[in-house]
N, C-alpha and C positions, 0 to 999 in steps of 0.2 A: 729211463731215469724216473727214482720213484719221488718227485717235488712232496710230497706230502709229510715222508721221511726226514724234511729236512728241518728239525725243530732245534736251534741251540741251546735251549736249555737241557736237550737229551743228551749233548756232544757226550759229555763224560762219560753215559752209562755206556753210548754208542761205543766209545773208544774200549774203555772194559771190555765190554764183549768180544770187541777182536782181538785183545791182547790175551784172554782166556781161550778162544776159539786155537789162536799162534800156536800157543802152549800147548794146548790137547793132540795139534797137529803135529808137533813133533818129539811126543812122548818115548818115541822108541829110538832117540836119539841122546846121548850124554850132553844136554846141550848147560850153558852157562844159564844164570838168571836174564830173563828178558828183558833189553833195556827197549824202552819206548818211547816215541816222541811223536806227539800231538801235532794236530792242526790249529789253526784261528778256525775257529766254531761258524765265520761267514767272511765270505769275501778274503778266497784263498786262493780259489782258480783265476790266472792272468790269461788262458786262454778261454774264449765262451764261443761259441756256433748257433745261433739260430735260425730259421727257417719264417720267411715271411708272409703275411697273411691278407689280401686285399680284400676287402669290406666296403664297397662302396668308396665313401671317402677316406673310409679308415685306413690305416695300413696298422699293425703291429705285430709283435716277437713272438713265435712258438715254438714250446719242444713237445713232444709226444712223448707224456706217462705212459709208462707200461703199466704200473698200477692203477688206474683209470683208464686204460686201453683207448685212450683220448688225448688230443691236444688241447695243451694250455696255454694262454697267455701270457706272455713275459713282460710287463712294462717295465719291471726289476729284477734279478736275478740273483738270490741271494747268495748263492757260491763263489759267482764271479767278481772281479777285484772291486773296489770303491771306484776305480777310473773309471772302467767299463760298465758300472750303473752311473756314471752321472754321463758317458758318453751314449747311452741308449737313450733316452728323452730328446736329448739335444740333436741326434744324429733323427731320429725318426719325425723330428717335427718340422726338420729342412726338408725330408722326402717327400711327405705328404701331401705336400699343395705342388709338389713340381713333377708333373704330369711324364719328362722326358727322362729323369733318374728312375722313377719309382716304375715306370712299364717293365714289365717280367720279368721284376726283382724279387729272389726268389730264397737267397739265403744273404746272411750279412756273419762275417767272422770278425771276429775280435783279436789282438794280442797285445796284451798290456804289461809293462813292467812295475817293478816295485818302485822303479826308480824316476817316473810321469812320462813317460811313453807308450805310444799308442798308436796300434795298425789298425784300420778299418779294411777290410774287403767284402766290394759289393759283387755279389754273382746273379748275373743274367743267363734267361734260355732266349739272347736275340744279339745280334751283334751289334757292338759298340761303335756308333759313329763320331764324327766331328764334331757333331749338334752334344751327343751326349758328352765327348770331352770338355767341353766349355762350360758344359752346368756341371761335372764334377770338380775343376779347376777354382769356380766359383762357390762350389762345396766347401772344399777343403782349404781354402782362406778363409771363408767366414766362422768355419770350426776352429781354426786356427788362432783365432782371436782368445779362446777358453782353454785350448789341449794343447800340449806337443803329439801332432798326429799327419800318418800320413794317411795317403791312400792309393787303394788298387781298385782296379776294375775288371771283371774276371767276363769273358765266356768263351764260346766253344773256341780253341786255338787263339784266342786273344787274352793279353793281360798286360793292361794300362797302367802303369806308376807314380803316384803323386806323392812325391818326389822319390822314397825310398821303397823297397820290400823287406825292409826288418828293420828290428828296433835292438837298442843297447841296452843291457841293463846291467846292471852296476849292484855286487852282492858283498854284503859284510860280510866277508868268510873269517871265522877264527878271528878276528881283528885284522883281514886285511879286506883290501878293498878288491873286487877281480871282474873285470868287465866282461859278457858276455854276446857274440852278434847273433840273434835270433832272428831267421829268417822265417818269412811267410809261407806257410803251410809243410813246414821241415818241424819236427819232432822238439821239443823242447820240456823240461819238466813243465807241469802245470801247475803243481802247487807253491811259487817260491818262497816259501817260509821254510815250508817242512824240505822244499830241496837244501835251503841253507844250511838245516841238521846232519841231512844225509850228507853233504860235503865233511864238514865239522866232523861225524862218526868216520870217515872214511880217514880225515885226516889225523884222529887222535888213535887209529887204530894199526896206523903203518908209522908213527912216529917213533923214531932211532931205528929204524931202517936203514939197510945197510943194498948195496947192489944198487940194480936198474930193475926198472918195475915195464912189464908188458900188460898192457889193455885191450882186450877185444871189444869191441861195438862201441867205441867211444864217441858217439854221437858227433857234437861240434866241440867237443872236449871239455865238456863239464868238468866230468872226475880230474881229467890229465892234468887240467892246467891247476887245480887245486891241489894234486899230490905235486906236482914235478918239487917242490920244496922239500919230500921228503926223502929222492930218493937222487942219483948221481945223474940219470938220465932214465928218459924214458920212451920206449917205442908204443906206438898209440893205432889200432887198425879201426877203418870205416868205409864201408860199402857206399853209401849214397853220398853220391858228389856233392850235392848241396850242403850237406853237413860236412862234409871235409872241407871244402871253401869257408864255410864258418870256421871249424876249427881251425886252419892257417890265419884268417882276423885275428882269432881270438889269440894265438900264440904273439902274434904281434903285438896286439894294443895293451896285453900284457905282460909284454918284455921278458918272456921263458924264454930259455937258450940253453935245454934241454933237454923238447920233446920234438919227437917225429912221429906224426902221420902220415901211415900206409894207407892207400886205398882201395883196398880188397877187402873181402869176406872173410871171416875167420874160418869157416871152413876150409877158403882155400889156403890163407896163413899155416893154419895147421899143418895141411901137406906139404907146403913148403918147410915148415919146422921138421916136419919127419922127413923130409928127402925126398918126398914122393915123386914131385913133378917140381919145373926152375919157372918164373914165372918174369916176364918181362919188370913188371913194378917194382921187382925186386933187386932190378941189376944196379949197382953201383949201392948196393946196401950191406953190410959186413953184418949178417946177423949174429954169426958166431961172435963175434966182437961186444955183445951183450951181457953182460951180465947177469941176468932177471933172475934173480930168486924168488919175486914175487910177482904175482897177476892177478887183476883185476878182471871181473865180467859182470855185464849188466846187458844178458840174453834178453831176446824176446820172448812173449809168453810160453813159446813152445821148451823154451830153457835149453840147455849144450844138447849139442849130438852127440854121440859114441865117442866119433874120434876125439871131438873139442871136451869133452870128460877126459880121457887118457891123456893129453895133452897137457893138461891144467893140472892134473894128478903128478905132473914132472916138476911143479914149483912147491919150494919150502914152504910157501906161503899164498893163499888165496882170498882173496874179497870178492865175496859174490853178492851180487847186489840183484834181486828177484822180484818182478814184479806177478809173480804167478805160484806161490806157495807149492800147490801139488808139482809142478814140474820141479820146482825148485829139494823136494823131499826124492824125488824120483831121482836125481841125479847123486845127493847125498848115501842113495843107498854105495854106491860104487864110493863115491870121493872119502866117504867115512870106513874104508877098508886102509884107505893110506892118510888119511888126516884126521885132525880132534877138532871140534869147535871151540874157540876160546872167547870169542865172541855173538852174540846174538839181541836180533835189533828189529823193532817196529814200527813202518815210518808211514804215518797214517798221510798220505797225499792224496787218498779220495774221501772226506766223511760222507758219513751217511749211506754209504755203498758197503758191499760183503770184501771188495776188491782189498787186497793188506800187501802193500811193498814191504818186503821185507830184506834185510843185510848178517851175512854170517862171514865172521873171520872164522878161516881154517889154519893149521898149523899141522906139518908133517909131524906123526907118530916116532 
């Protein structure tokens, strides 16, 4: 992380640059005008990590510049949320003087919502006794006086909870309100502003949609539970348990009562869409019984495989939500044989980095 990069008054020219950069990158595509949507220029990231530093009596926050090839001092952090700089002073000045928290404490994570929630996790290289459960329990009340916050205690095959491992957060979508359970150390957007957008552009762009909408990598169901409004029903697949226990909360404390999540790979989805092989997960599920004219993906950087390209190439309609540009061009070269872009979008959830998520609606030819 280049810290030095991070000036706000450059936000704009920064953001320019990647919306120009976007544009050059997919010159050899008929694409629409680029719509774009900005970040808060500080205090945008709900998630932070730092690494801890003993100094004598000091203790404090560092990340390692790559442009300075050196670690830096954190006493604030200016990408991470307003919660998470006022919970770094407060939290590091209870550690300090207490000899049995602060021994070979070695990172502290953060996850904060927009909405005053707030996970701490302390990680040690020593294991967590009774002694140390008593001074985290007296931790976490006397913080508890200023935060809604819990806390964890992490080391090798151990992990301590005070009281919860995730937090709620609560997101104005479109003018509705949509609760999220984000669990500790499972994947979450980290920018929640510009995620708000990216919901909002997903949802103004399937709207008088017609059919069932299919989802590959739907995390804890960000997307799902934001579309299921626009479509009759929707099936929703996710590999990591953790996130799929999120997303069953989240279909509940949101009262949808038209998605289902599968918990498999869409690789293996896939083959099961083509016939390939029958797969346990899948019994007592009518996939034919689906409707989907339309599908949503939001791959990892490495972007679709072969097959999950041909697959996605079978619906009228596609939203592909990228956070990896070139892979995301490399798959277009195919998908733009049988679809048009009618859509194109840039959604800055990292400033100050090269890194550009970007979202393209397709539409069969």
């Amino acid at each position: 992380m280049n810290l030095a990069a991070m000036d706000p008054s450059t936000y704009d020219v920064q953001l320019e640059a990647k919306r120009v950069k976007l544009k050059q990158l997919f010159t050899d595509f008929d694409t629409p005008e680029l719509e774009s949507f900005g970040s808060e220029p500080a205090h945008y990231r709900m998630r932070a990590e730092f690494r801890m530093w003993h100094e004598g009596e000091d203790l404090y926050y560092y990340m390692f510049d790559k442009a300075l090839d050196s670690k830096v001092r954190c006493d604030q952090f200016l990408p991470a949320s307003e919660l998470i700089n006022k919970m770094m002073p407060a939290l590091v000045a209870l550690l300090k003087p207490n000899t049995i928290l602060r021994h070979r404490l070695f990172q502290i994570d953060f996850l904060s919502t927009l909405s005053g929630e707030i996970l701490v996790s302390l990680l040690y290289h020593k294991q967590l006794d009774s002694e140390w459960e008593e001074q985290a329990k007296i931790l976490k009340q006397t913080l508890s006086s200023q935060f809604n916050v819990n806390l964890i205690g992490r080391a090798r095959k151990q992990k301590l909870i005070f009281d919860k491992d995730f937090v709620i957060e609560s997101l104005n979508v479109a003018g509705e309100q949509l609760q999220y359970h984000q669990i500790e150390n499972s994947f979450t957007q980290p920018n929640g502003k510009v995620s708000v957008k990216m919901l909002e552009w997903a949802i103004d762009v399937t709207k008088n949609s017609t059919g069932d909408l299919l989802e590959l990598y739907c995390g804890n169901g960000n997307f799902s539970i934001a579309l299921a409004q626009n479509f009759e029903r929707v099936l929703a697949t996710e590999l990591a348990k953790p996130s799929v226990e999120s997303a069953q909360y989240n279909i509940k404390i949101n009262k949808v009562d038209n998605l289902q999540i599968i918990r498999m790979s869409a690789e293996d989805f896939t083959d099961a869409m083509a016939k390939k092989r029958s797969y346990r997960r899948l019994e007592g599920i009518d996939l034919d019984g689906y409707n989907c004219n339309t599908i949503f993906v939001d791959p990892p950087r490495a972007g679709l495989d072969d097959n999950t390209v041909k697959l996605v190439q079978g619906y009228e309609r596609i939203i592909y939500i990228s956070c990896n540009p070139n892979t995301l061009l490399d798959n277009l070269k195919e998908l733009s044989k049988t679809h048009k872009i009618t859509r194109f979008a840039l959604f800055d959830q990292f400033p100050y980095t090269d890194h550009m998520e970007s979202g393209v609606f397709l539409e069969k030819k």
